[in-house]
N, C-alpha and C positions, 0 to 999 in steps of 0.2 A: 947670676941674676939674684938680685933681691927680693927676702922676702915678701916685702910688702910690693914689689914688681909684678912676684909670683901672686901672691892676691889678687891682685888686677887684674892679671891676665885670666885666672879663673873665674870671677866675675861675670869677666866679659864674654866668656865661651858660657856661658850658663844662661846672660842675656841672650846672645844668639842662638845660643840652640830652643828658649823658651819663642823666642821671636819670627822663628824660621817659615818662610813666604810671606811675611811680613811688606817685606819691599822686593818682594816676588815680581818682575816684569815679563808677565807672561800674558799671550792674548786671553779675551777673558770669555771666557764660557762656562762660568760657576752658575749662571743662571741660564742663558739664552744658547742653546746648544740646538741645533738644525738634526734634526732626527735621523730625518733623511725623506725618502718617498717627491710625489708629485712637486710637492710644495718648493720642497728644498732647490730644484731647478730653475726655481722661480724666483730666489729669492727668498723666498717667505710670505709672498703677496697673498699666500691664498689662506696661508693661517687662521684669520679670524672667521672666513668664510666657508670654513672646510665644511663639506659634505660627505665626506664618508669615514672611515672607520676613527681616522686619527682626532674626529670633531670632539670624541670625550675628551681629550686633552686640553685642546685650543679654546672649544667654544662649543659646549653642548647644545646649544643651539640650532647647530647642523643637522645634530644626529634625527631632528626630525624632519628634514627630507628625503632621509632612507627609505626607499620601500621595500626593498629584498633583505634579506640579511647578508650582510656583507662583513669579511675578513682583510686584512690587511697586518703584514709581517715588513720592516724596515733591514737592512742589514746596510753599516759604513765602518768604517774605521774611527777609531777615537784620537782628535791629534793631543801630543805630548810638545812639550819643549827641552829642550836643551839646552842649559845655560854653562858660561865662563865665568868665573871669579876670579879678580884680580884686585891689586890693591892691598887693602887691610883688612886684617879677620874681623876685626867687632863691625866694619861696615862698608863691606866689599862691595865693588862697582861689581855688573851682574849687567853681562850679553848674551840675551837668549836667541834662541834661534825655535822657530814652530817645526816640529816634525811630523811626519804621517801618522804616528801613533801605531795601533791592534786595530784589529778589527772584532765585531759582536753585534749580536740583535741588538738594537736600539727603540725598536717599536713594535708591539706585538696587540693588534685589539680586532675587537668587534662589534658589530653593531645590528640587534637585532628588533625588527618590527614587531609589537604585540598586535593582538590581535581587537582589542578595546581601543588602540588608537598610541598613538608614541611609540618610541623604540627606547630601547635602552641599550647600550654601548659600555664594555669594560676594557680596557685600554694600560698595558703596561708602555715607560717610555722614561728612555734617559733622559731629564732633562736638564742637566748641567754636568759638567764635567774638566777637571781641569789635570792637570799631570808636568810635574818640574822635578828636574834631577839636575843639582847645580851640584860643579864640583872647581874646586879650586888648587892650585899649591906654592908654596912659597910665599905665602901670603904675610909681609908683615903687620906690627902691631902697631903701626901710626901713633908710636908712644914717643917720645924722646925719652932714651935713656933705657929701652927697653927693645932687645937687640933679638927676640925670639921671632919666632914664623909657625904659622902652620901649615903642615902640609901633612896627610890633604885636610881639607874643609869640605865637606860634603852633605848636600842640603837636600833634602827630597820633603815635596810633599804633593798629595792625590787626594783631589776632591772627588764624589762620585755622587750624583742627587737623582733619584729615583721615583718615580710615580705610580701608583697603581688606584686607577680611578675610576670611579663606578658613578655612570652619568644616564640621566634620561632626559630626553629633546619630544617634545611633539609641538607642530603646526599651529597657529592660530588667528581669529581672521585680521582681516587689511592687510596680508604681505608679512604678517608677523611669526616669527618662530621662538620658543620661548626653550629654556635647558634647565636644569643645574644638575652638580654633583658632588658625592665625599672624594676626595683625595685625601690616599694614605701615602704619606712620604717617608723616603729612607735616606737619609746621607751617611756618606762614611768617610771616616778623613784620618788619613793615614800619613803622617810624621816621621821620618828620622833624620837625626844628625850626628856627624861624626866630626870631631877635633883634634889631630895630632899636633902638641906643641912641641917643639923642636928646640934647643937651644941651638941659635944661628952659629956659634962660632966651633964647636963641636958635633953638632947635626945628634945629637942625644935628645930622646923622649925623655922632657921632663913634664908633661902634662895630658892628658886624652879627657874628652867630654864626650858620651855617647849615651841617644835617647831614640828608644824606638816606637813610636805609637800607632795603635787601628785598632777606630773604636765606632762604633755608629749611633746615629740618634736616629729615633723615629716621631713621628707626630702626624696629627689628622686637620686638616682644612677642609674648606669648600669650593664650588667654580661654580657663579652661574653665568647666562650668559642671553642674547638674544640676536637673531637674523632679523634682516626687515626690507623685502621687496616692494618696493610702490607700486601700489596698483598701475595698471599698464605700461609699469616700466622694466616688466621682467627677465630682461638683460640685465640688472642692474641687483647687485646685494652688499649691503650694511649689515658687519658684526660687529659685538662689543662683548667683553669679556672680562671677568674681573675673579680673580682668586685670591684666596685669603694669604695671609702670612698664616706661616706653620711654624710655632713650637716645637724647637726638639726636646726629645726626654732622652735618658741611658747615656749620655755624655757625662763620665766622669774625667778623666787623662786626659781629652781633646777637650775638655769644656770651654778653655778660653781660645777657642778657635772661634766656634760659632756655638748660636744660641737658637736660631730661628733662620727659616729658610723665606726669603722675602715676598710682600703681597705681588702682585704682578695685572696691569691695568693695559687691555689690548684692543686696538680695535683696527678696522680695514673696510676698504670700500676693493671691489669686483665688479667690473663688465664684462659681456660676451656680446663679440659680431660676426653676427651672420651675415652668406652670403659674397662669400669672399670666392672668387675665381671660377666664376659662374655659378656660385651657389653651394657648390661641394665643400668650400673648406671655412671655417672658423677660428676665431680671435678672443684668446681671453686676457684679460690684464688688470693688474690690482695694483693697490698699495694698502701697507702693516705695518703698523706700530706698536709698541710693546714698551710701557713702561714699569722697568721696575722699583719698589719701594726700597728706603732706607731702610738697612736692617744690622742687628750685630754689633749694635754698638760697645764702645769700650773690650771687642774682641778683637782677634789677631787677626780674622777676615772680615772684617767691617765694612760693610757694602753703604758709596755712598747711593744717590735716587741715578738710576742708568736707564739710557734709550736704545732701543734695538729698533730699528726701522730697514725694511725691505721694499723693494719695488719690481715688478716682473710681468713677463707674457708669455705667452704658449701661443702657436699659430697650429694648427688642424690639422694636418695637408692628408686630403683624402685619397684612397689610393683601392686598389679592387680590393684586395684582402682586408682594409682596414681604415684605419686612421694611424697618422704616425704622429704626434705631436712633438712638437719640438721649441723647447723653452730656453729662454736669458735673463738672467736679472742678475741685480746687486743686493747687498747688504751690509748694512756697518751696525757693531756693537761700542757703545761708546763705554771708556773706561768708567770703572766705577770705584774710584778712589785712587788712593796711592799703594802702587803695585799693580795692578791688574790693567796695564794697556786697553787699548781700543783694538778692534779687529776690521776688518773690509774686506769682502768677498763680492768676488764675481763668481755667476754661475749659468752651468749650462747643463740642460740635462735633453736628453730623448725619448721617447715611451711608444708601446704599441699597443694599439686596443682590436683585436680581431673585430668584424661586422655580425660574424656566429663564434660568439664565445663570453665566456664570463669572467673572465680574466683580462689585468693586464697588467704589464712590466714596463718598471721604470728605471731610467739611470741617469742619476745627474752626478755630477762637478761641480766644485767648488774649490777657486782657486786663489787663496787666502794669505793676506798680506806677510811679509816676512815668515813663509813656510816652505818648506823645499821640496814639496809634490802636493798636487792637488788631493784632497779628500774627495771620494768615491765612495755612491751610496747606490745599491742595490733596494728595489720595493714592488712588492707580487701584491694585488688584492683579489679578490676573490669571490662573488658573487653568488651563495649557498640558495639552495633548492632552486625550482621550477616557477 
């Protein structure tokens, strides 16, 4: 191999390993990650409209229909991908596959009544999260005249976007419910690649590129938000939500990944009917939208403007000990750029609410395009004092 061959080829392993998830095809949930709880079996339909603990995230606006102080804890799995490289090192085709991922709390908040009127709700919650471990071998150098390979090519990179947000909601008149709050955000993004060059006709290491990074930014936003029941039409709720873009700071080594974590613009409409099977059991059913902002520009995860919409229902079915609700819905993330696919999920989840109790447990499915097991989400809430 020649010199100037060898230049080349090192080059190009230093582009690639700077560019790494760059043309990442992985489903994308850097932004719009389903927590898990009531909603998540629904789709998502109830996001905007949420009234209890998870409302500090969604739509503070909820948190003032709390009247008890209420807890809620999430726990799902996080999905990962798996990808194949084949082809050439400087620009390997890339077949991923969605896996089930770990599992971990996802959502942990509360939501408390004051006693002069509103509640205020603190709410931790994943919410974005992505994970690719691509690996390759034999991969030539789509060069003429340049006869090397790599093997292996190994590409990993972990997104993890975090929220801990401190929201107050109270009530106001005509049907109106008003919120806002600070959101502190965390991302962490974590990097590595590895490059064995080969010379092809003696299979001799004449080359290695290796880069390991994990680094986090932090930054402060806002979220306000408002509910709004028509008068005499109290089956019926409109939220709308809007959160700021958040500036990361403490990004040195990962800095040309990302810079800012995008604005996020949500809203949803919610009915409930009653009266269903002589009266015992009821019907609720939404639709959620969620759009989010351009962000990142000129970096290696460059988010173009993306739509998350949901649609779903919960049927009641009343029973002596309880109620058992039992929901279905869909949702699609639409790609946000080049790299980052689109997702579509179907879901289904069940839950039980005791008649004497202050709890209740939920479990939904979600069962998501090109992934080879459904994601599974566990959610207890919990209804404090008397």
């Amino acid at each position: 191999m020649t010199s100037n061959a060898w230049k080349r080829t090192t080059a190009l392993a230093f582009i690639a390993a700077a560019g790494v998830g760059a043309k990442a095809q992985i489903a994308d949930l850097m932004n719009a990650f389903e927590m898990g709880g009531r909603a998540m079996g629904m789709g998502g339909a109830l996001y905007s409209n949420s009234t209890d603990a998870s409302a500090s995230y969604w739509n503070p606006a909820g948190l003032g229909y709390i009247q008890r102080p209420i807890a809620e804890i999430d726990f799902r799995n996080r999905p990962s991908t798996d990808t194949t490289l084949t082809g050439n090192y400087p620009d390997p085709t890339r077949n991923g596959k969605a896996t089930y991922g770990d599992n971990s709390i996802t959502f942990a908040g509360i939501g408390y009544p004051l006693k002069n009127g509103g509640v205020i709700g603190l709410s931790y919650a994943l919410g974005g999260y992505i994970r690719e471990n691509a690996i390759g071998h034999n991969l030539h150098s789509g060069e003429d005249g340049n006869d090397t390979v790599a093997d292996p090519q190994q590409e990993f990179l972990k997104v993890v976007t975090e929220f801990l947000t401190l929201a107050y909601g109270t009530p106001g008149r005509g049907g109106l419910s008003f919120g806002a709050g600070v959101v502190f955000a965390k991302q962490n993004i974590a990097n590595a690649f590895l490059q064995v060059i080969l010379d092809h006709e003696g299979g001799t290491e004449i080359g290695r590129t290796q880069t390991d990074t994990s680094e986090s930014g932090t930054g402060i936003g806002g979220i306000v938000g408002i509910q709004y029941t028509p008068p005499g039409r109290e089956n019926i709720s409109l939220g709308v939500s809007y959160r700021t873009q958040i500036s990361l700071s403490g990004l040195k080594e990962a800095e040309p990944f990302a810079k800012e974590i995008p604005a996020r613009l949500q809203g949803g409409l919610v009915f409930r009917q009653d009266g269903l099977r002589g009266g015992r059991d009821y019907l609720v059913g939404g639709v959620d939208v969620a759009y989010f902002f351009p962000a990142n520009e000129d970096r290696i995860l460059k988010r173009d403007g993306q739509i998350s919409a949901g649609v779903g229902f919960e049927y009641n079915l009343a029973q002596g000990f309880g109620y058992l609700p039992i929901r279905f819905g869909f949702r699609t993330t639409d790609k946000a750029g080049d790299g980052f696919s689109s997702r579509d999920v179907f879901t289904v989840g069940v839950g039980y609410r005791p008649k004497k109790g202050d709890y209740t447990i939920d479990l939904s499915f979600a069962s998501a395009s090109n992934q080879n097991r459904p994601d599974i989400a566990i959610s207890m809430s919990f209804k404090l004092g008397g």
